[in-house]
C-alpha positions as CSV (number, residue, x, y, z in Angstrom):
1,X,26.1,-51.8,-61.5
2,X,24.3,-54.3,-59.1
3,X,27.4,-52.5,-56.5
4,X,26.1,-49.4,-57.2
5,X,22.5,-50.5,-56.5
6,X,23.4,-51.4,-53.1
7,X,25.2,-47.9,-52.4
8,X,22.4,-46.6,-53.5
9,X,20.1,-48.6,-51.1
10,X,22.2,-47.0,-48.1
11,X,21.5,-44.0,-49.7
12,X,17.5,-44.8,-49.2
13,X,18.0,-45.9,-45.9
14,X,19.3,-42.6,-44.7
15,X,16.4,-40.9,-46.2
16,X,18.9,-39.5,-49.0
17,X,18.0,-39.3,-52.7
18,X,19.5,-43.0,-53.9
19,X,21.8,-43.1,-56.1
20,X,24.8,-45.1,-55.4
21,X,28.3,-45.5,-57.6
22,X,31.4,-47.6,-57.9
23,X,34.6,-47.0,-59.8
24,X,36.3,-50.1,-61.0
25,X,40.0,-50.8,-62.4
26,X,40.2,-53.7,-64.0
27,X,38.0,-56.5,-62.2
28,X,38.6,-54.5,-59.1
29,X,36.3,-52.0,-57.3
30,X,38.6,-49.0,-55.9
31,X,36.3,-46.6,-54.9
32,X,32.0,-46.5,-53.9
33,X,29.9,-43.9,-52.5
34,X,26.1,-42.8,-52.2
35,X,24.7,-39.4,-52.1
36,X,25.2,-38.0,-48.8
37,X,24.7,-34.0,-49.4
38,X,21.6,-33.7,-46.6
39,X,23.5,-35.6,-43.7
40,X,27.0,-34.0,-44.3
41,X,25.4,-29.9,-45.1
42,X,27.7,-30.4,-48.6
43,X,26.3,-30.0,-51.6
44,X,29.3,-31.9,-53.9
45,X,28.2,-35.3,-51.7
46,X,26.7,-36.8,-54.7
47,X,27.3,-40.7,-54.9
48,X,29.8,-40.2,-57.8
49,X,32.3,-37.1,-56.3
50,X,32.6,-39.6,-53.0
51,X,33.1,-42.6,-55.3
52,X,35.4,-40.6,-57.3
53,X,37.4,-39.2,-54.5
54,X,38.2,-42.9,-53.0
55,X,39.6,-44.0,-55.8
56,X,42.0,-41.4,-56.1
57,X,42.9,-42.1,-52.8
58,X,43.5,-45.7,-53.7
59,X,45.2,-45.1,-56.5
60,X,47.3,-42.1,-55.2
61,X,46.8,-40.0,-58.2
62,X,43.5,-37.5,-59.2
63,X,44.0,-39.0,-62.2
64,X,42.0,-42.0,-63.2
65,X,43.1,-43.5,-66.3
66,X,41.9,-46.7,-67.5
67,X,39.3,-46.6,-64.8
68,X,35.4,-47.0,-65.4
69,X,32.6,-45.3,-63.3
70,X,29.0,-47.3,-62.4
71,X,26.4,-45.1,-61.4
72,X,22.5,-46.2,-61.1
73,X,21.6,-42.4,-62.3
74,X,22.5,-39.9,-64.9
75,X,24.9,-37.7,-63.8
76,X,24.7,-34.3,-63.6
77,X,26.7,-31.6,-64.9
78,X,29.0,-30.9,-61.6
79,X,29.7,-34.7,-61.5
80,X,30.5,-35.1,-65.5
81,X,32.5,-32.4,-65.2
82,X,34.5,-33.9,-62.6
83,X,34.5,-37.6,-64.1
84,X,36.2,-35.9,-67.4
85,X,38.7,-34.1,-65.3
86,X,39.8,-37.5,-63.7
87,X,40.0,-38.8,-67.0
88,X,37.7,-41.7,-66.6
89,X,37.7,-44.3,-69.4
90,X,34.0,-44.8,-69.4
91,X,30.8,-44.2,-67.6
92,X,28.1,-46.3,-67.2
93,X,24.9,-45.1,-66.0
94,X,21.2,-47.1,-65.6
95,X,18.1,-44.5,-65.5
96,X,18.2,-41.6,-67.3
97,X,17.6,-38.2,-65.6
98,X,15.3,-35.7,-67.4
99,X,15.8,-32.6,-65.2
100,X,19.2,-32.7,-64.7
101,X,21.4,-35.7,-66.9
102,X,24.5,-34.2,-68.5
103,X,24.9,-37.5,-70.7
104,X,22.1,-37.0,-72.7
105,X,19.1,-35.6,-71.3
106,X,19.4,-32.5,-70.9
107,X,22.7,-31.5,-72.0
108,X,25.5,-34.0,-73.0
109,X,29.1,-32.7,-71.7
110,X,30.8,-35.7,-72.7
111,X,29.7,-35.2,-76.6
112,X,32.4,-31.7,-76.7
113,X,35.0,-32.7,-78.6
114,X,36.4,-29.7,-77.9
115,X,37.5,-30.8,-74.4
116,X,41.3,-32.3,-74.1
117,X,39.5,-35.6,-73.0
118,X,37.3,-37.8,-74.3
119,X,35.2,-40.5,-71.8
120,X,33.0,-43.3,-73.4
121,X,28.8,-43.5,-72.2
122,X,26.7,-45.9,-71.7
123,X,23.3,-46.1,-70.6
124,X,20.2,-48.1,-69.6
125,X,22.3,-50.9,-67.7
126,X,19.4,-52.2,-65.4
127,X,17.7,-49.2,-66.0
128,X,14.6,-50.4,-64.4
129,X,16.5,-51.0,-60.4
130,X,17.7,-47.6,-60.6
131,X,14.4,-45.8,-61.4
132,X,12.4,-48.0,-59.0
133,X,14.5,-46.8,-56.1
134,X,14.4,-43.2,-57.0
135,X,9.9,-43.9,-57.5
136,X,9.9,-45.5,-53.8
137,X,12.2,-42.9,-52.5
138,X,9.6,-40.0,-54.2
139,X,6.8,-41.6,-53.2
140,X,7.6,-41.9,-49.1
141,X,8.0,-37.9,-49.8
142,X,4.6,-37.3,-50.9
143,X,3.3,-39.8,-48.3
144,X,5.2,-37.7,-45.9
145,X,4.0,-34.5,-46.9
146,X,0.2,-36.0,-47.0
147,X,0.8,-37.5,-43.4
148,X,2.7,-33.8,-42.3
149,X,-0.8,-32.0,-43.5
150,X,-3.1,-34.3,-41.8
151,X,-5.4,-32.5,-39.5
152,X,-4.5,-32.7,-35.7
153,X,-7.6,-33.4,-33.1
154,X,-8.7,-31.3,-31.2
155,X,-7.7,-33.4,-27.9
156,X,-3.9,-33.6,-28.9
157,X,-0.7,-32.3,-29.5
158,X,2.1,-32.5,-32.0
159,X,5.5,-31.4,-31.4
160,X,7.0,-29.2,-33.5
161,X,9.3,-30.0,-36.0
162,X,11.9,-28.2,-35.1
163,X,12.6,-29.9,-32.2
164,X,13.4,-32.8,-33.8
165,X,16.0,-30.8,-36.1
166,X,20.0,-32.1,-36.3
167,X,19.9,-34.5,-33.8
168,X,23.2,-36.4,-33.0
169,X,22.9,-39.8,-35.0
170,X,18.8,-39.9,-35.9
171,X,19.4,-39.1,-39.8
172,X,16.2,-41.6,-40.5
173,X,13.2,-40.3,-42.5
174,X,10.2,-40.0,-40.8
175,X,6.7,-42.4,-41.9
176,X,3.3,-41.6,-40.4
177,X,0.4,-43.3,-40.2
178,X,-3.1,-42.0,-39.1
179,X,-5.9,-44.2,-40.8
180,X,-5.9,-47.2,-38.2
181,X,-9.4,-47.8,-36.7
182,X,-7.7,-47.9,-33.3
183,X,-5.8,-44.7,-33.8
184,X,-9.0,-42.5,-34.8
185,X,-7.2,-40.3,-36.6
186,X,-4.4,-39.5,-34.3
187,X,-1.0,-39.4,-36.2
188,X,1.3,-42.0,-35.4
189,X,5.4,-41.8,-36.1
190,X,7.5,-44.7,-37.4
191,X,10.8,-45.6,-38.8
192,X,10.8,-48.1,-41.8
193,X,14.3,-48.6,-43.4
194,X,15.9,-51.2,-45.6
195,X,14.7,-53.3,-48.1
196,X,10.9,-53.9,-48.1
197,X,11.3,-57.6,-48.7
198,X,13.7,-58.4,-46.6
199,X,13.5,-61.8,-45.1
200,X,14.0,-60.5,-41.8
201,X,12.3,-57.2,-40.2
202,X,13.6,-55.9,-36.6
203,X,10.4,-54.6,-35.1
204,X,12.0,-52.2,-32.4
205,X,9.4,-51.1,-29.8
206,X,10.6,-48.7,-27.0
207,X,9.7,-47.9,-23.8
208,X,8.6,-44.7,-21.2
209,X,9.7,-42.0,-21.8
210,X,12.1,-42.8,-24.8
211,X,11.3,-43.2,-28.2
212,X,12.7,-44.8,-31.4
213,X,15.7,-42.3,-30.8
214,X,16.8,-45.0,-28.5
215,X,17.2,-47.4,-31.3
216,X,20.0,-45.4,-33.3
217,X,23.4,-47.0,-32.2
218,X,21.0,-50.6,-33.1
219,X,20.0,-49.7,-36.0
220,X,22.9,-49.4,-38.3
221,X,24.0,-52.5,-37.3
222,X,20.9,-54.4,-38.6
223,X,20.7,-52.5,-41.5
224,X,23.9,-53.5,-42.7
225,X,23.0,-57.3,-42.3
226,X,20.5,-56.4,-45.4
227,X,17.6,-56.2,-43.2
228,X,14.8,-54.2,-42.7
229,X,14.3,-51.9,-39.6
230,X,10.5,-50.5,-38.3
231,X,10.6,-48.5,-35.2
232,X,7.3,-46.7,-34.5
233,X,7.5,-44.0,-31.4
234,X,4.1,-45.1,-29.8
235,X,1.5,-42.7,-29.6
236,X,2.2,-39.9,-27.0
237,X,5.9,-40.1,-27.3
238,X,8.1,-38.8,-29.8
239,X,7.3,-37.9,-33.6
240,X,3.4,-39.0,-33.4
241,X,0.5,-37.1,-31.7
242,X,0.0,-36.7,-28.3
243,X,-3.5,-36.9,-26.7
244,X,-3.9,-34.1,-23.9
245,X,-5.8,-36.3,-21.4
246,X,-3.8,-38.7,-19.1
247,X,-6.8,-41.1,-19.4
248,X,-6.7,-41.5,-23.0
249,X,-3.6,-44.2,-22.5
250,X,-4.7,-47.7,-21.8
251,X,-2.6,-50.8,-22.0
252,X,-5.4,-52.8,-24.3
253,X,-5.9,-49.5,-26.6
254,X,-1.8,-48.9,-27.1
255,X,-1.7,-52.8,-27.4
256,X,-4.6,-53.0,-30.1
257,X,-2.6,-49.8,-32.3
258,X,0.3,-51.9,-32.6
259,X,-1.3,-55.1,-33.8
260,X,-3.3,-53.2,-36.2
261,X,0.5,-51.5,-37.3
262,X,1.5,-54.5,-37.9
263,X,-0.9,-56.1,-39.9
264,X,-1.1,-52.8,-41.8
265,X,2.0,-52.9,-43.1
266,X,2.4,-56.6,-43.4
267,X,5.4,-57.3,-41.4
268,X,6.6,-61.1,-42.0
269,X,10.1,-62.5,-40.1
270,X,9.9,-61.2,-37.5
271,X,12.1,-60.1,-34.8
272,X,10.4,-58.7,-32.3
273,X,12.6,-56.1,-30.0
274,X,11.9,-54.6,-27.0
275,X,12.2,-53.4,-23.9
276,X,10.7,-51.8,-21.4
277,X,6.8,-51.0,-22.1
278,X,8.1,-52.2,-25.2
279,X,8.1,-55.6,-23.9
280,X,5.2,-55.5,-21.8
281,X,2.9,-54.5,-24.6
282,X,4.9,-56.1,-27.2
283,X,5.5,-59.6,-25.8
284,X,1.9,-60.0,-25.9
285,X,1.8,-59.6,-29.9
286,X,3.3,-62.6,-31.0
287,X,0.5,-65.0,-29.6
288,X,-2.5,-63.2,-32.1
289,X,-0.3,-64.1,-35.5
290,X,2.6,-66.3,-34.2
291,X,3.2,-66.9,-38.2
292,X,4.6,-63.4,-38.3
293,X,7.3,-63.3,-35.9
294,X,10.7,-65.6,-35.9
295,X,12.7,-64.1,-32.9
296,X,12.4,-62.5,-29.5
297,X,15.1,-59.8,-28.5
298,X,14.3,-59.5,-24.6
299,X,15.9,-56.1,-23.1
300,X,15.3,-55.1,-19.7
301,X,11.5,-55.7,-19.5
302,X,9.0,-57.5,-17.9
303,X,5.1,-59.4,-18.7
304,X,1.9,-57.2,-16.6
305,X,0.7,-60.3,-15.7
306,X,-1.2,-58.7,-12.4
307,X,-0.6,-62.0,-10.4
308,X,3.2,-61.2,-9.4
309,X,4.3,-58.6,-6.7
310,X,6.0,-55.7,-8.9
311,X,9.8,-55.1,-7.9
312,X,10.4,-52.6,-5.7
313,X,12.7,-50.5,-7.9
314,X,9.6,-50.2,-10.5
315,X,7.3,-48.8,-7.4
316,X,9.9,-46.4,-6.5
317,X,9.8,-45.3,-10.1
318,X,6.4,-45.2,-10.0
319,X,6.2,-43.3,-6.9
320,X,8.8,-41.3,-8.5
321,X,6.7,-40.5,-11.5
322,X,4.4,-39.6,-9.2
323,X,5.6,-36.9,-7.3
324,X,7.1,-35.3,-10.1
325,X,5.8,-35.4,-13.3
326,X,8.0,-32.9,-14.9
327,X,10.9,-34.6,-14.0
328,X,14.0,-34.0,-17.0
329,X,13.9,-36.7,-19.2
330,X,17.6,-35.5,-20.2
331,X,18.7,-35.9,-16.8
332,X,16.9,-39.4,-16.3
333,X,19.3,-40.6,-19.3
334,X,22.6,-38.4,-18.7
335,X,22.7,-40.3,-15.0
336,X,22.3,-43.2,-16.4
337,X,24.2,-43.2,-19.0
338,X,27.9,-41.1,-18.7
339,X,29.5,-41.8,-22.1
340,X,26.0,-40.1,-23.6
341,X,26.8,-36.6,-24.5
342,X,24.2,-33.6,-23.9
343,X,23.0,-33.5,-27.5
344,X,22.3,-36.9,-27.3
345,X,20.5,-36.6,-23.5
346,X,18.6,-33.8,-24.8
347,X,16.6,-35.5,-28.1
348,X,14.9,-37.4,-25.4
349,X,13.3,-34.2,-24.1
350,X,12.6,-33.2,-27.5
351,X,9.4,-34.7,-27.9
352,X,8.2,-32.7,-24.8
353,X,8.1,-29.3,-25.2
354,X,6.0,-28.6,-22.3
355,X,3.5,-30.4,-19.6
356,X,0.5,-30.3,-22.4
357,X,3.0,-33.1,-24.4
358,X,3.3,-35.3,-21.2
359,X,0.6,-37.4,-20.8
360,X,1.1,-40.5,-21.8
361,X,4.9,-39.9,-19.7
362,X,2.5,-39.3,-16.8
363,X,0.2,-42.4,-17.8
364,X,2.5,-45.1,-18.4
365,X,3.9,-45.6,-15.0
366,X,0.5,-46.0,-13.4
367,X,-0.7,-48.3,-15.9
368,X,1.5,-51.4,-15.1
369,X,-1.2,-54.0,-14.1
370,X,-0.7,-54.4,-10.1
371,X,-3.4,-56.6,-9.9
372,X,-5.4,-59.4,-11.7
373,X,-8.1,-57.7,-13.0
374,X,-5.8,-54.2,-14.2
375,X,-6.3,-53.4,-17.8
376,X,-4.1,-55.6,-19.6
377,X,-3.7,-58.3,-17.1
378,X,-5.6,-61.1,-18.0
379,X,-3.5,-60.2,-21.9
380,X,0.0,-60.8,-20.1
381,X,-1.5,-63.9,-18.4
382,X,-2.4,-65.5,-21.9
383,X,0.8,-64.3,-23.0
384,X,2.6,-65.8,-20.7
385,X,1.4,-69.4,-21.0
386,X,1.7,-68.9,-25.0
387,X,5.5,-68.1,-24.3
388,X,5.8,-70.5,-21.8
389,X,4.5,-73.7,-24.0
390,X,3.7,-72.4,-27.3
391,X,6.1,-70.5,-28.6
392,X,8.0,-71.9,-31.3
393,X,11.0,-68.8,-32.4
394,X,14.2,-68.3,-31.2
395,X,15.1,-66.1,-28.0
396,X,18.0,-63.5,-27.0
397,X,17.5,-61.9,-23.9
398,X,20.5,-59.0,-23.0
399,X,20.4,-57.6,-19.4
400,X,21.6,-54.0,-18.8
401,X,22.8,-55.4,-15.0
402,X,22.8,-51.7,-13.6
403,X,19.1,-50.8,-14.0
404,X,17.6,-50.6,-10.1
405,X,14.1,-51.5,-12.0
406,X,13.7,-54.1,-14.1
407,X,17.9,-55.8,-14.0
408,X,19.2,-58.8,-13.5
409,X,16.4,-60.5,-10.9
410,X,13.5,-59.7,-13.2
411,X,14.7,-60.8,-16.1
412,X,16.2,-64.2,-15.0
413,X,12.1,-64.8,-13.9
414,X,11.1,-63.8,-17.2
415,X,13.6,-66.0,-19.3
416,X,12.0,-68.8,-17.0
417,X,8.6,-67.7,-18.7
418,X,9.8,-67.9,-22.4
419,X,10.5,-71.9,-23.9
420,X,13.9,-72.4,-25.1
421,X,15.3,-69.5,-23.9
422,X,18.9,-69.2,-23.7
423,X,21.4,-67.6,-20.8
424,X,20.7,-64.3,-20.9
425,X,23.5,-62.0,-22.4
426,X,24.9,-59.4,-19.8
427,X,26.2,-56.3,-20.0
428,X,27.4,-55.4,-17.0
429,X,28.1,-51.1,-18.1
430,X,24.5,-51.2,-19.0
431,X,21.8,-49.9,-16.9
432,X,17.5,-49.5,-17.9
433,X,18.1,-47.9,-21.1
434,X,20.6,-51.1,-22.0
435,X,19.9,-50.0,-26.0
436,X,22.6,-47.0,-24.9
437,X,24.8,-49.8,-25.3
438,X,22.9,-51.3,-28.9
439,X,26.0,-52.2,-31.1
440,X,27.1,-55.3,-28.8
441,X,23.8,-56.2,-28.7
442,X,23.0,-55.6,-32.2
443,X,25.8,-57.6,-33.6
444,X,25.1,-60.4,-31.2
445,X,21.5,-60.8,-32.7
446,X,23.0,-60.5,-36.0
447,X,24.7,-63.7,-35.6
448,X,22.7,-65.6,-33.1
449,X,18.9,-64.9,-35.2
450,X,21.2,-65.7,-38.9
451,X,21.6,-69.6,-37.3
């Protein structure tokens, strides 16, 4: 059963119901699966039809003779129908299902004599697991629906929905938040999967103009270590709101929202991930609660410290920026970035529907401190010496070598910034948006941050 719990905890993490099941013959497990029916549009993808359907497989034979089935919820009538067909030996199930059991609770298929086979039932078997995994999967839906009606102010925008529908490899549940004293009421996006007391917690923070879409080929990868995963899109890019004035982005007030997101939701070991603005405002966290954090992933970013010339690919960009401020986000990644397919260049222009959504893409460029006294300068300077001589965690730094912005030059000075930090990891396919490339990189932090 304590197999079936973990299916069922993948199940969670994909924002499907969770229920997880395992078929055993003998001491051996031959077949698992969790409910799948919203990722793969089928509605027999319950956690005991895929568990059922690889142990046939491994046995050869539809037939399951001898064989027991561990599920962590009553199953329903499609799926007892099917576990009497294989000719299952016994189920064993943990919480009961009011609505829909066929054991028991609602009707009991396994109790007809008149059917040519007879499977054994238990129930109740850590009971309490299963049904608090189904209460914390029911509650993030009524906190989602509470966040989805929350008022939007009058100076901001929320994208739509739809345009965030079927997109290639983003099969996350969203989490809002919109009662931070910093945010004001704006609405703010975040993705928070795997197990809430996990001893380790990936804090992924991205950069202009992605959002936590750019974490997806990372985050499967950590999540299968047993870890937990929060990705928040920072306010004016993806899922959260989107205030219409350019002016309304500052470095200290995006800084302040994420220390406050932080704290809010209590986030303990730490690994701190980022690149791009991720890293400029991010980097700058640790020093206010060092207690919090355990690790540094360092991707393609830099410290505002307003006492350094800026590289010359970042003014081009910012010139760039500049001159057009429509430019296609899609594009900006597809050039980048050739084993991308379309779908996957176009989520990043989903969050921007129109000009109206693009402030803070308009914003962010300009507000790099370029001098000592920019907003958020003297910040990176403290931030820097806390790195530099106070920093106690551990450090992986992984270069994307073609980005023309912030590659291999400007990260070799910032590893010299950050104590014990190692020889950066290179990828030399990789370019700005080196996350394109997560897996490598996630399965290298794996290892290096479980020492």
């Amino acid at each position: 059963m304590r197999e079936a719990l973990a299916q069922a905890r993948l199940a969670l993490a994909a924002g499907e119901v969770p229920v997880g099941a395992v078929v055993v013959h003998g001491d051996t497990v031959i077949g698992q699966g969790h409910n799948a029916p919203v990722a793969s549009h089928d509605p027999t993808a319950h956690a005991e039809i895929r568990a059922l359907r690889a142990a046939a497989q491994a046995l050869g034979n539809y037939r399951l003779d001898g064989c027991e089935l561990f599920v962590t919820l009553e199953p329903c009538t499609m799926c007892s129908g099917a576990m009497l067909h294989a000719r299952l030996a016994r189920v064993v199930y943990a919480a009961a299902d009011p609505k829909t059991g066929a054991a028991g609770s609602v009707i009991d298929l396994f109790a007809q004599k008149r059917l040519n086979h007879q499977t054994e039932v238990a129930g109740g078997v850590l009971a309490d697991e299963g049904s608090s995994l189904l209460a914390e999967f029911f509650r993030r839906r009524r906190q989602e629906a509470r966040m989805n009606a929350q008022a939007l102010r009058d100076d901001a925008l929320r994208t739509p929905d739809e345009r965030f529908a079927n997109l290639p490899g983003y099969p996350w549940a969203p989490h809002y938040v919109s009662d931070l004293p910093s945010l004001a009421g704006l609405r703010m996006h975040y993705l928070d999967e795997g197990p809430r007391d996990a001893p380790r917690t990936w804090l992924c923070l991205h950069g202009n103009p992605a959002w936590s879409y750019l974490y997806r080929r990372m985050i499967p990868v950590l999540l299968a270590n047993g870890d937990r995963v929060v990705a928040p899109d920072l306010v004016g890019f993806g899922k959260s709101d989107k205030p219409k004035r350019d002016a309304a982005h500052t470095f200290e007030w995006h800084r302040q929202v994420l220390l406050e997101f932080v704290e809010r939701l209590d986030l303990r070991g730490i690994v701190l991930v980022v690149q791009d603005w991720g890293g400029l405002l991010g980097l700058t966290l640790p020093m206010e609660d060092p207690d919090r954090y355990r690790g540094l992933l360092v991707m393609n970013t830099t410290l505002g410290t307003g006492d350094v010339p800026l590289s010359p690919g970042f003014l081009a960009w910012r010139e760039m920026n500049a001159k057009n401020p429509g430019f296609d986000v899609a594009r900006l990644f597809a050039r980048g970035n050739p084993h991308m397919s379309a779908a996957e260049c176009a989520a990043y222009n989903a969050p921007f529907p129109d000009a109206g959504h693009r402030a803070a893409l308009r914003a962010f460029p300009a507000m790099v401190p370029d001098h000592p006294d920019a907003n958020g300068a003297a910040i990176s300077r403290q931030a820097r010496h806390f790195l530099a001589t106070e920093w106690k965690g551990q450090t992986l730094m992984a270069i994307g070598a073609q980005d023309p912005v912030l590659g291999v030059p400007v990260m070799q000075a910032l590893s010299a910034q950050i104590r014990n930090c190692p020889a950066p990891l290179v990828l030399p396919q990789a370019g700005h948006f080196v996350q394109e490339h997560g897996e490598e990189i996630a399965r290298e932090a794996v290892g290096y941050f479980r020492a």
